[in-house]
Jmol script that loads the backbone (N, CA, C; Angstrom):
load data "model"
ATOM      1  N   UNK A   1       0.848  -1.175   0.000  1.00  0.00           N
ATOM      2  CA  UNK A   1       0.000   0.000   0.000  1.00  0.00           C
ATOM      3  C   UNK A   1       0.895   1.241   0.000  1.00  0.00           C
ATOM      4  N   UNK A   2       0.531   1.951  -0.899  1.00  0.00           N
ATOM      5  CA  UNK A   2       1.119   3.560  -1.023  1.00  0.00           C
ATOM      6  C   UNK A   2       0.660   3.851  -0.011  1.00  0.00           C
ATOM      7  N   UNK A   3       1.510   5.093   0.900  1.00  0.00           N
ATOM      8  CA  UNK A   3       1.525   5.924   1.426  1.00  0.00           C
ATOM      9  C   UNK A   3       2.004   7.130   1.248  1.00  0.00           C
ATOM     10  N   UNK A   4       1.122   8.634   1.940  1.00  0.00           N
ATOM     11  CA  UNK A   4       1.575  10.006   1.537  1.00  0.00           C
ATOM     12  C   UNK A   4       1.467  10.680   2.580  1.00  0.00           C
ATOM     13  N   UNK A   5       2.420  12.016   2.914  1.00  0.00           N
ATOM     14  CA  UNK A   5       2.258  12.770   3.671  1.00  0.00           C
ATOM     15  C   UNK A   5       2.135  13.887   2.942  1.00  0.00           C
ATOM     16  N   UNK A   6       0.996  14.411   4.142  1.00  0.00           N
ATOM     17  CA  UNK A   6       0.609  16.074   3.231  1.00  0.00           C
ATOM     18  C   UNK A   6       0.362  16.833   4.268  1.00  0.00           C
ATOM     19  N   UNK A   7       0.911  17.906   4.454  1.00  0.00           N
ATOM     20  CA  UNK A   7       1.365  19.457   4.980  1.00  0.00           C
ATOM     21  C   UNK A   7       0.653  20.033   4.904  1.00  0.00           C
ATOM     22  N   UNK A   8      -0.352  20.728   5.964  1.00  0.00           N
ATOM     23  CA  UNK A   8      -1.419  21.305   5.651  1.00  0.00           C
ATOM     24  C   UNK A   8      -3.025  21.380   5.739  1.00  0.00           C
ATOM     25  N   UNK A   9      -3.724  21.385   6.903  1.00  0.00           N
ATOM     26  CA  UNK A   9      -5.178  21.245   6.960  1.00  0.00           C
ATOM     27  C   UNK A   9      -6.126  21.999   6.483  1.00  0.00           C
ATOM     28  N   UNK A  10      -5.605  22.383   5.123  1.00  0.00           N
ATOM     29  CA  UNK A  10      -6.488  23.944   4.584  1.00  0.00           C
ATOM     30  C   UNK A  10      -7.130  22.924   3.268  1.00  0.00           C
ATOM     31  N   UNK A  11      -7.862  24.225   2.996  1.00  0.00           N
ATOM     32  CA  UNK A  11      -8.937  23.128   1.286  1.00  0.00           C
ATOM     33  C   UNK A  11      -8.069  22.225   0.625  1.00  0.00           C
ATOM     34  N   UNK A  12      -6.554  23.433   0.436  1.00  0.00           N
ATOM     35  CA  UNK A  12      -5.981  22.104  -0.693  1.00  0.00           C
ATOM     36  C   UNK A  12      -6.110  20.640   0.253  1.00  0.00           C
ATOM     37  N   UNK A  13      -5.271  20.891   1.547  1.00  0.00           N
ATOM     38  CA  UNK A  13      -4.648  19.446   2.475  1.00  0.00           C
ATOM     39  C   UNK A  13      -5.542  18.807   2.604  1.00  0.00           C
ATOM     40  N   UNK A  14      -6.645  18.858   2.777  1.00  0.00           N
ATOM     41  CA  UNK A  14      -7.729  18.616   3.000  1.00  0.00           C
ATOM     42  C   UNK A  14      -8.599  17.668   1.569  1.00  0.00           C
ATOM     43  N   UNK A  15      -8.525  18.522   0.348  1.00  0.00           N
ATOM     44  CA  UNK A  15      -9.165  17.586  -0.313  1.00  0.00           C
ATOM     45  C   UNK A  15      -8.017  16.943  -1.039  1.00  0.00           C
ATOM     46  N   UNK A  16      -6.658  16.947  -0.864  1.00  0.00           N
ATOM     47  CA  UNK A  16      -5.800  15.974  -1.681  1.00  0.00           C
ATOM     48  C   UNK A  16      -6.070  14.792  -0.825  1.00  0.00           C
ATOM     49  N   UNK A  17      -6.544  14.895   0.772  1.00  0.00           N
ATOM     50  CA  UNK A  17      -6.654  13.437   1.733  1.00  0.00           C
ATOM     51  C   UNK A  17      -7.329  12.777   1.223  1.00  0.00           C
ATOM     52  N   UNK A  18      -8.289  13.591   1.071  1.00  0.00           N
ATOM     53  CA  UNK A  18      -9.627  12.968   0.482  1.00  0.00           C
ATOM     54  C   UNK A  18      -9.051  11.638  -0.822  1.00  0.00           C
ATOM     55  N   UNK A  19      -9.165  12.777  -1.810  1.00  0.00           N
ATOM     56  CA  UNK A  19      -8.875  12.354  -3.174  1.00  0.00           C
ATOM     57  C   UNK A  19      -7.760  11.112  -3.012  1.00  0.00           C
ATOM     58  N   UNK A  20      -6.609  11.478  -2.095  1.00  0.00           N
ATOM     59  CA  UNK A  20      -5.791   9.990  -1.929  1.00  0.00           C
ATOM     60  C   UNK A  20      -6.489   8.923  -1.561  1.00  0.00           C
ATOM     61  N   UNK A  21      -7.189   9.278  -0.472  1.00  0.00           N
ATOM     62  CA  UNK A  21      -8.079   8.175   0.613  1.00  0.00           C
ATOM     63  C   UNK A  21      -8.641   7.180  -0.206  1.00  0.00           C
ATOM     64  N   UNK A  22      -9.302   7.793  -1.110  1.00  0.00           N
ATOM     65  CA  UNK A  22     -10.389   7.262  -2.468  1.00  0.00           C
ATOM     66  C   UNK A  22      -9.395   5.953  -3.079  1.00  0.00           C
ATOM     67  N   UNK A  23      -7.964   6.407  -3.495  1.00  0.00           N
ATOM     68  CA  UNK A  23      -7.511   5.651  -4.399  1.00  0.00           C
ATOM     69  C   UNK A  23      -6.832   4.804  -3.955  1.00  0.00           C
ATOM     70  N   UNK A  24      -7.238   4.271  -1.976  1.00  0.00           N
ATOM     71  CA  UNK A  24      -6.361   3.672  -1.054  1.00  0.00           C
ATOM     72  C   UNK A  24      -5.253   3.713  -0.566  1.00  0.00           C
ATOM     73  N   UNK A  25      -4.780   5.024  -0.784  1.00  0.00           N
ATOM     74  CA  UNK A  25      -3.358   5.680  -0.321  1.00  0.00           C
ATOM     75  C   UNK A  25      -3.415   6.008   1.493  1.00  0.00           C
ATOM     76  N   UNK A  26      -2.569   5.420   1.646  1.00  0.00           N
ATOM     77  CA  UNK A  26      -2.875   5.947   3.401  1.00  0.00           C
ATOM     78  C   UNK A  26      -2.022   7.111   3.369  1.00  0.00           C
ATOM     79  N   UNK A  27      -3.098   7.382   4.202  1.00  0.00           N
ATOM     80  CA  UNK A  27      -2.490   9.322   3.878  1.00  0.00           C
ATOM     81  C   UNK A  27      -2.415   9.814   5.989  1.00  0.00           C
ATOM     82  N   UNK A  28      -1.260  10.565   5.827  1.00  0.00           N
ATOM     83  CA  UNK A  28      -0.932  11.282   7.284  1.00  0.00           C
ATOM     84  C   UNK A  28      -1.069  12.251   6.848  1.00  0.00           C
ATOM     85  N   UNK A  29      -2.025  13.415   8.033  1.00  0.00           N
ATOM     86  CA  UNK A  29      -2.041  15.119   7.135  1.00  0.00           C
ATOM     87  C   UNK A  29      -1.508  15.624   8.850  1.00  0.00           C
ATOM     88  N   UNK A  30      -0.548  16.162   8.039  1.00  0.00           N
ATOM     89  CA  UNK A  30       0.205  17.277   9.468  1.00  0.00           C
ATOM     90  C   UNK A  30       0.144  18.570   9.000  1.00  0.00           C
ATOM     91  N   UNK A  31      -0.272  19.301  10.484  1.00  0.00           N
ATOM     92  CA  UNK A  31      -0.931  20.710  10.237  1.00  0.00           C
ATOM     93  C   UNK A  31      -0.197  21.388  11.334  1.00  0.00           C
ATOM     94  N   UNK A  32       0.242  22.291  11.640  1.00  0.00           N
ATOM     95  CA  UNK A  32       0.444  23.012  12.619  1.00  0.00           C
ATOM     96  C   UNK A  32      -0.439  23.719  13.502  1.00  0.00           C
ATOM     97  N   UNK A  33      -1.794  24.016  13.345  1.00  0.00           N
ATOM     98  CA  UNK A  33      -2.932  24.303  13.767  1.00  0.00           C
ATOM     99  C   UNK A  33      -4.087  22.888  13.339  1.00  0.00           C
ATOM    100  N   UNK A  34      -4.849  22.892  14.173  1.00  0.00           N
ATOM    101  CA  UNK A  34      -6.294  22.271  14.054  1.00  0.00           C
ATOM    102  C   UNK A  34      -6.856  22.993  12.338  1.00  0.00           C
ATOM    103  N   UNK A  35      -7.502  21.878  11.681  1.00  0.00           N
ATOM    104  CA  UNK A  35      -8.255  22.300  10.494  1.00  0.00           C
ATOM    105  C   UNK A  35      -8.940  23.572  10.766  1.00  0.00           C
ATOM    106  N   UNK A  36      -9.564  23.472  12.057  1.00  0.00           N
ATOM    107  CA  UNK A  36     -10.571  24.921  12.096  1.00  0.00           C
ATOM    108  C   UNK A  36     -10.123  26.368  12.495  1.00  0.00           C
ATOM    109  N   UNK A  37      -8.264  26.420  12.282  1.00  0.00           N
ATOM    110  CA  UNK A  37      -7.622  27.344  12.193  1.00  0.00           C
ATOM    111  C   UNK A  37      -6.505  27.415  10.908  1.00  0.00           C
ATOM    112  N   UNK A  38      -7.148  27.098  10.148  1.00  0.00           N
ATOM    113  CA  UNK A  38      -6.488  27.184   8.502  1.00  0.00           C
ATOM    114  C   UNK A  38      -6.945  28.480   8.024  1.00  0.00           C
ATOM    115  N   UNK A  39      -5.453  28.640   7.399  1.00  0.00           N
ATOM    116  CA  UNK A  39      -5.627  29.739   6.406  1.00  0.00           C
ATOM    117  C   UNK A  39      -7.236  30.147   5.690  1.00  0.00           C
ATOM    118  N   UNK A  40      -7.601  28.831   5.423  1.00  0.00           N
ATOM    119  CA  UNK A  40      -8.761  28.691   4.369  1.00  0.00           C
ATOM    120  C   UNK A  40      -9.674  29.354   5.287  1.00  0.00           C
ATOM    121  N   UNK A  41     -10.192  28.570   6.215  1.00  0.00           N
ATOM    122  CA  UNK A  41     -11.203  29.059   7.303  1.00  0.00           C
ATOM    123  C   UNK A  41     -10.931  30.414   7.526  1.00  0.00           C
ATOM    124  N   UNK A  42      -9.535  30.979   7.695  1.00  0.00           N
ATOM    125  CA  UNK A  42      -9.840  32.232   8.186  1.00  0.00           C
ATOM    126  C   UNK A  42      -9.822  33.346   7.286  1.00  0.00           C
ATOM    127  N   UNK A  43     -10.029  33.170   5.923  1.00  0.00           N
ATOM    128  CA  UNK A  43     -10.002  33.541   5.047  1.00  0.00           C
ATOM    129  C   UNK A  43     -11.373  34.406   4.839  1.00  0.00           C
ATOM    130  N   UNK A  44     -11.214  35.773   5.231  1.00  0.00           N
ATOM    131  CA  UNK A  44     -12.239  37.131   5.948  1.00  0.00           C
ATOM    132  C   UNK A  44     -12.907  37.068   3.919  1.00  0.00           C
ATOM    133  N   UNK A  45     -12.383  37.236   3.115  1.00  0.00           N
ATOM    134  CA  UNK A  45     -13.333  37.267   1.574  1.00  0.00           C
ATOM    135  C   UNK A  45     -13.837  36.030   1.237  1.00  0.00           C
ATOM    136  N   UNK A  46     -13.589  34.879   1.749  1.00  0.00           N
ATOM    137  CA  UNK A  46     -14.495  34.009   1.638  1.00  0.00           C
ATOM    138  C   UNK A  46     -13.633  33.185  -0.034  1.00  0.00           C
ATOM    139  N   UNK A  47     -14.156  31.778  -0.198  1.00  0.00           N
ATOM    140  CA  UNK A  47     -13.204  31.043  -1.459  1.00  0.00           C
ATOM    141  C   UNK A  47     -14.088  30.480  -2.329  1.00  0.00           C
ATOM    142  N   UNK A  48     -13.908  30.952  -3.621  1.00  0.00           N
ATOM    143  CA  UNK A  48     -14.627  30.208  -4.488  1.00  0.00           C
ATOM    144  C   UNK A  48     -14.311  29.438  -5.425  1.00  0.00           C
ATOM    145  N   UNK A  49     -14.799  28.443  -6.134  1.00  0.00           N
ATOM    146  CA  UNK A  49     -14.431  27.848  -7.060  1.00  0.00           C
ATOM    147  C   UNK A  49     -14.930  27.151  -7.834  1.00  0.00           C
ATOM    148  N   UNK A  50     -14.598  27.047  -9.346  1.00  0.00           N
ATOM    149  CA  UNK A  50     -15.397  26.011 -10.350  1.00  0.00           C
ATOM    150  C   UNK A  50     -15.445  24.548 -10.109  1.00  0.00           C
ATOM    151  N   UNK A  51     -16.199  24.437 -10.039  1.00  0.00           N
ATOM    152  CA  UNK A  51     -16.073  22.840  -9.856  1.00  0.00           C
ATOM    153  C   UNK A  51     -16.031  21.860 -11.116  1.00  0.00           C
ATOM    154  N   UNK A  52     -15.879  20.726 -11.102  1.00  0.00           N
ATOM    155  CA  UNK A  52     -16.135  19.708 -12.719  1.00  0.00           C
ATOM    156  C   UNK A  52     -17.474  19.436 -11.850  1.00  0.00           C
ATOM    157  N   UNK A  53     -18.278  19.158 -13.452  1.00  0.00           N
ATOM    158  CA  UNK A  53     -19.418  18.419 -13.757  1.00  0.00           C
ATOM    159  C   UNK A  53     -20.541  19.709 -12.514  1.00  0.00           C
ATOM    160  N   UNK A  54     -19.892  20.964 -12.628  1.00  0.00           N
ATOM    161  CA  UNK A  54     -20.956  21.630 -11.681  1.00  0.00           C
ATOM    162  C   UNK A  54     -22.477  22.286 -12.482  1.00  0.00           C
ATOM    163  N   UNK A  55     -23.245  23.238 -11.743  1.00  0.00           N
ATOM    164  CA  UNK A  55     -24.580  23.910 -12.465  1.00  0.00           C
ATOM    165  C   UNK A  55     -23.971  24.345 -13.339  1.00  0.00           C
ATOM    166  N   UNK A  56     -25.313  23.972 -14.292  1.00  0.00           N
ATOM    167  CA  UNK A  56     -24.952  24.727 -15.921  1.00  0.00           C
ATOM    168  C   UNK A  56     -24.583  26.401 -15.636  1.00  0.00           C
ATOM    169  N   UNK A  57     -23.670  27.215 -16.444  1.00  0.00           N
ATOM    170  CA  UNK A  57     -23.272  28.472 -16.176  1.00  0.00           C
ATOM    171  C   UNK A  57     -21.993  28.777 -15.065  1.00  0.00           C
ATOM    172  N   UNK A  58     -21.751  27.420 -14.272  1.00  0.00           N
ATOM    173  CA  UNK A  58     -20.567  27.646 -13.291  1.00  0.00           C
ATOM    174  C   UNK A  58     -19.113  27.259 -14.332  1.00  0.00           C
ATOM    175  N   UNK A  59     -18.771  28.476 -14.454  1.00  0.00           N
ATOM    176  CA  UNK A  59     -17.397  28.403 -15.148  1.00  0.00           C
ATOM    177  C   UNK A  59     -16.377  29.298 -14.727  1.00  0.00           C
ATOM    178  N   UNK A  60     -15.397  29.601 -15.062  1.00  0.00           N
ATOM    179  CA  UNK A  60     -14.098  30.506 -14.656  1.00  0.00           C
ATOM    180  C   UNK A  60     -14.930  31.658 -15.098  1.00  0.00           C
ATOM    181  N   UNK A  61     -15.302  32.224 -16.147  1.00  0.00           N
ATOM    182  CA  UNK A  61     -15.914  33.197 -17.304  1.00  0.00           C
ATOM    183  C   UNK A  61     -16.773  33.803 -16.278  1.00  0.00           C
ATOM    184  N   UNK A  62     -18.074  32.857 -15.825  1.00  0.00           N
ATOM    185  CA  UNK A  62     -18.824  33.574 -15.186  1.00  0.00           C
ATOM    186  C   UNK A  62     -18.499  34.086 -13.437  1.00  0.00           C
ATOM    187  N   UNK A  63     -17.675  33.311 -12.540  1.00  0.00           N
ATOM    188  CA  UNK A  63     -16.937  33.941 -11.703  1.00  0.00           C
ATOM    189  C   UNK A  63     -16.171  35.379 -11.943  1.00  0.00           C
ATOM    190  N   UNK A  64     -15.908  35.260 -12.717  1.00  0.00           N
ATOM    191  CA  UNK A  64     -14.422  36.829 -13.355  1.00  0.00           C
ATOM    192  C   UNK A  64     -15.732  37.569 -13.061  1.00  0.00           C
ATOM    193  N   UNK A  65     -16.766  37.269 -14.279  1.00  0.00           N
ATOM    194  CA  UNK A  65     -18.026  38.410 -14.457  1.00  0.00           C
ATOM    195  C   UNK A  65     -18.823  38.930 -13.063  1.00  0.00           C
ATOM    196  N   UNK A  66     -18.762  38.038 -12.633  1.00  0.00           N
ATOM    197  CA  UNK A  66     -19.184  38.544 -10.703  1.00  0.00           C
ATOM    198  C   UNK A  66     -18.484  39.382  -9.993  1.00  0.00           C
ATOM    199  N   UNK A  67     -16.742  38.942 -10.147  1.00  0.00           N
ATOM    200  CA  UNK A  67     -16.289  40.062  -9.274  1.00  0.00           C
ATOM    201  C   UNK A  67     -15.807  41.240  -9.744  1.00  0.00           C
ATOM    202  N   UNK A  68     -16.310  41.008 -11.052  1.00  0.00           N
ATOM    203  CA  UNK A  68     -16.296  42.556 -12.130  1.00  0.00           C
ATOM    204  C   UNK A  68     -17.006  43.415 -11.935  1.00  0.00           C
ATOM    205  N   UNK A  69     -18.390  43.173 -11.532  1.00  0.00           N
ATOM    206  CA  UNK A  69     -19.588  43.904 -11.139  1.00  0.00           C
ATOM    207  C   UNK A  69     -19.537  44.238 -10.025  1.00  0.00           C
TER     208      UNK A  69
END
end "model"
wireframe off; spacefill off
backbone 0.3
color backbone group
């Protein structure tokens, strides 16, 4: 069995666990703070992002156009 270490309890650290977990990788995530003091979390503008296979109209294109307005 693969194993990985990943640095970090923020969105990325967080969903690469995931995404390893899935493909049976045993995964160790070391953080220097608790998840619920990540960068991400404390992140005062808030994070967005496109997702695959998301609602029709969720694209890079229409994000830009939001924080244009």
């Amino acid at each position: 069995m693969k194993s990985v270490i990943i640095i970090g309890s923020g969105i990325s650290g967080l969903t690469c666990a995931i995404r390893c977990a899935e493909y049976g990788v045993r995964v160790l995530l070391v953080s220097p703070h608790p998840s619920e003091r990540s960068q991400s979390v404390m992140a005062a503008g808030g994070i967005n992002g496109v997702l695959p296979n998301g609602e029709e109209g969720d694209s890079v294109a229409s994000h830009i156009l939001l924080w244009l307005n």
